[in-house]
Backbone as ProteinMPNN parsed JSONL, in Angstrom:
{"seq_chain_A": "XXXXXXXXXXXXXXXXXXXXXXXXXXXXXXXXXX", "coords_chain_A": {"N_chain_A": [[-108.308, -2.436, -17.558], [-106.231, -1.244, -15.633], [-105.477, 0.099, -11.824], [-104.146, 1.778, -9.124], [-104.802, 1.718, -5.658], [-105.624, 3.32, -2.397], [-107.795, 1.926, 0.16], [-109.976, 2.37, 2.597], [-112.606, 1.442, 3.456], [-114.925, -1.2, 3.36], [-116.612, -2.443, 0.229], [-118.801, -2.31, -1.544], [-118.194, -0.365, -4.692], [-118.296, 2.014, -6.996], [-117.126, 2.905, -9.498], [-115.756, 5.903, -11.572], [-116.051, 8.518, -14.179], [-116.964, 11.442, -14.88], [-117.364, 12.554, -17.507], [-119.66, 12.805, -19.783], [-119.473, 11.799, -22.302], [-117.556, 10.165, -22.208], [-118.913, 7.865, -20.282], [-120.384, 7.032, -21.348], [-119.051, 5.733, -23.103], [-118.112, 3.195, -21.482], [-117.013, 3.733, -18.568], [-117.538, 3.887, -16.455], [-117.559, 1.276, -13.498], [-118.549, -0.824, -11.288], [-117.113, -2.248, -8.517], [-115.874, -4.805, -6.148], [-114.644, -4.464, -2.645], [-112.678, -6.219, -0.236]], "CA_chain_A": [[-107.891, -1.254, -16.869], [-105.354, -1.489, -13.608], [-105.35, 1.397, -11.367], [-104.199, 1.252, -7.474], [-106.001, 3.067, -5.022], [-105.611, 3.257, -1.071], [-109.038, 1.839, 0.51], [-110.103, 2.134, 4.531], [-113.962, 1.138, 3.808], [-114.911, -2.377, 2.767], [-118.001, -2.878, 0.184], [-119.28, -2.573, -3.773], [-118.008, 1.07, -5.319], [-118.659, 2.58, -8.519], [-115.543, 3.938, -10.198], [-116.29, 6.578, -12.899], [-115.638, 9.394, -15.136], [-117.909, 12.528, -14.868], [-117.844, 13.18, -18.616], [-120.591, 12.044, -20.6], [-118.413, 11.262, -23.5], [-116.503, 8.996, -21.602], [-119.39, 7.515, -19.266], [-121.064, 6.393, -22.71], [-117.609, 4.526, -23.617], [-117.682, 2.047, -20.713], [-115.743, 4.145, -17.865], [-118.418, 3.353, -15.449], [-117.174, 0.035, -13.249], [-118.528, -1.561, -10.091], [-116.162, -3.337, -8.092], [-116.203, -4.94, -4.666], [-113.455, -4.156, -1.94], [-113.194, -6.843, 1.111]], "C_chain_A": [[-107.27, -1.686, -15.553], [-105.466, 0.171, -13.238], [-105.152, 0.663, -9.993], [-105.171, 2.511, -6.73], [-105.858, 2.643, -3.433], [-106.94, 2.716, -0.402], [-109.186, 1.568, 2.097], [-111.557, 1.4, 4.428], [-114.531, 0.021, 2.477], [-116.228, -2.022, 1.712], [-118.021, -2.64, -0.886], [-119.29, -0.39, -3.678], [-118.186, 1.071, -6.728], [-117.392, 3.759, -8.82], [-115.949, 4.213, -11.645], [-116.071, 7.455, -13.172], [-116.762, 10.476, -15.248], [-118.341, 13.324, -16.344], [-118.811, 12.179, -19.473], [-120.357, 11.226, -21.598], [-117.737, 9.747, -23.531], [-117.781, 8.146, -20.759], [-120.544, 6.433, -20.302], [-120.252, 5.177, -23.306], [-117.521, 3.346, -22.409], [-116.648, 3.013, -19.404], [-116.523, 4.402, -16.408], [-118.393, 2.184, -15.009], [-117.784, 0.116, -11.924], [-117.367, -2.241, -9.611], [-116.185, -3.252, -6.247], [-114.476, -4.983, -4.173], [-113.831, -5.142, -0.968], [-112.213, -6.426, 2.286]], "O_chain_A": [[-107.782, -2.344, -14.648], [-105.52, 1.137, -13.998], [-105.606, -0.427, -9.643], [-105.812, 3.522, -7.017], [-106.013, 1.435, -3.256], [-107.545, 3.784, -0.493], [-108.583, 0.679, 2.698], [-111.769, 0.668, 5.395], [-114.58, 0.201, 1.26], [-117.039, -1.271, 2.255], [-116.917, -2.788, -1.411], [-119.936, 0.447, -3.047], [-118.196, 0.077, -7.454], [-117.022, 4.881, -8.473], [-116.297, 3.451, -12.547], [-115.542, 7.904, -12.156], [-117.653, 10.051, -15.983], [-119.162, 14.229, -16.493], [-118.611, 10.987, -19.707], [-120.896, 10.136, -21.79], [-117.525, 8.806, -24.295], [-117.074, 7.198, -20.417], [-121.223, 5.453, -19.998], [-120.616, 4.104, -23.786], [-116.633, 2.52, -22.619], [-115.434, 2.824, -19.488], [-116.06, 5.041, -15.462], [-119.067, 1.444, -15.725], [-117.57, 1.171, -11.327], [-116.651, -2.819, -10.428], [-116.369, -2.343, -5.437], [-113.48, -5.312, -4.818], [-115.021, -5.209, -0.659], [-112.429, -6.808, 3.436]]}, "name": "protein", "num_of_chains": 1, "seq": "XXXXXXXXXXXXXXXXXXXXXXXXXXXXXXXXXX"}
């Protein structure tokens, strides 16, 4: 998955999908910003 995204605040986020459907499929990611 690529996606861009603007970021002001450094540190470990959780990028995710609010449907259950989808949150079951893998669309739940950690990822660190520095």
């Amino acid at each position: 998955m690529t996606f861009d995204f603007l970021a002001g605040d450094p540190g470990d986020w959780l990028f995710h999908c609010h449907t259950v459907y989808h949150l079951e499929r893998g669309t739940a990611r950690a990822f660190e910003y520095e």
